[in-house]
N, C-alpha and C positions, 0 to 999 in steps of 0.2 A: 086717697085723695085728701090732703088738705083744707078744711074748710075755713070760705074767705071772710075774715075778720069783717063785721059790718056795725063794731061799736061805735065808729067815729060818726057815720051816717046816721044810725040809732040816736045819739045823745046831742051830736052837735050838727047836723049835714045841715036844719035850717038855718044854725045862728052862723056858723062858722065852717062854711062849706068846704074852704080850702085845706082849714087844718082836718076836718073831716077825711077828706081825701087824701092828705099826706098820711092819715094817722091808719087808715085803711087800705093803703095800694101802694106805700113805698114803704111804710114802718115795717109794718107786719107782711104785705104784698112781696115786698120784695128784698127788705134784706132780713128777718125772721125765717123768709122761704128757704135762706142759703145752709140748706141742712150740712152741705157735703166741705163747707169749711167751716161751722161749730153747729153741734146737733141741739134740736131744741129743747134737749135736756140741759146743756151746758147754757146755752142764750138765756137758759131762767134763770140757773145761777146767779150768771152775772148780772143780770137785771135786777133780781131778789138782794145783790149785793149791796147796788148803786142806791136804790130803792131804799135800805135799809141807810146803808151812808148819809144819806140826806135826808133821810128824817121822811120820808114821804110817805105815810100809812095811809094816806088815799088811795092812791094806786097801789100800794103793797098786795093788798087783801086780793083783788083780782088777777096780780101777779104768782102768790103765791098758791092759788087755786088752776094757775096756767100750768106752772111749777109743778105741781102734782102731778097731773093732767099730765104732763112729759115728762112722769116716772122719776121725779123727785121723790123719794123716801124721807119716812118720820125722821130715821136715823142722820141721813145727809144736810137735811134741815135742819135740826137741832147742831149738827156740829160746827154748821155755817154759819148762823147765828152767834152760836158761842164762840169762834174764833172773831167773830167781827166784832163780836161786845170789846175785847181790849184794842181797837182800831178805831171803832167809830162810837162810844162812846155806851154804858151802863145802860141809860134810860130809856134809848135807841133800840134795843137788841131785847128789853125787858118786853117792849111794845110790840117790837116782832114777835115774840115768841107767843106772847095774849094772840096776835093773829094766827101765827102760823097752827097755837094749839087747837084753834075753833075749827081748822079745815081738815086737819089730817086725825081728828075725831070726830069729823062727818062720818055717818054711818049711809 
């Protein structure tokens, strides 16, 4: 069983109820849920991709601890990152990697 994503409720359900609910029961609810056309090893991927494209290291860190979490490896990670350093840009990918190394040397 799946358990149901309740960060949006947690952080924003008083200020911002509706993005709450979108970010809780259709993000993650239901298209995250659609294992059986990309599994949620590959959905982290591309998330961990976009993520990294645009510069967003706010959400990175929680993304790439998802990532793990659905059996993203140190290896795959490091090579993702190094293929996206010559697409999205050196300083980008140098930031990722300071995250990505913090989680996948959690003990």
């Amino acid at each position: 069983m799946v358990k149901k994503e309740t960060a949006g409720q947690e952080q924003l359900g008083a200020f911002a109820p509706q993005f709450a609910h979108l970010n809780d029961d259709v993000l993650f609810g239901e298209v995250w849920s659609k294992e059986d056309q990309l599994s949620a090893h590959d959905r982290s991927l591309v998330t961990i991709a976009a993520l990294i494209s645009m510069g967003n290291t706010e959400q990175l860190t929680t993304h790439l601890q998802i990532g793990k979490n659905n059996g993203i490896t140190q290896e795959e990670i490091v090579a993702e990152i190094t293929h996206l350093a010559f697409y999205v840009g050196w300083p980008k990918a140098w930031s990722a990697f300071n995250r990505a190394k913090e989680i996948w040397q959690e003990k």
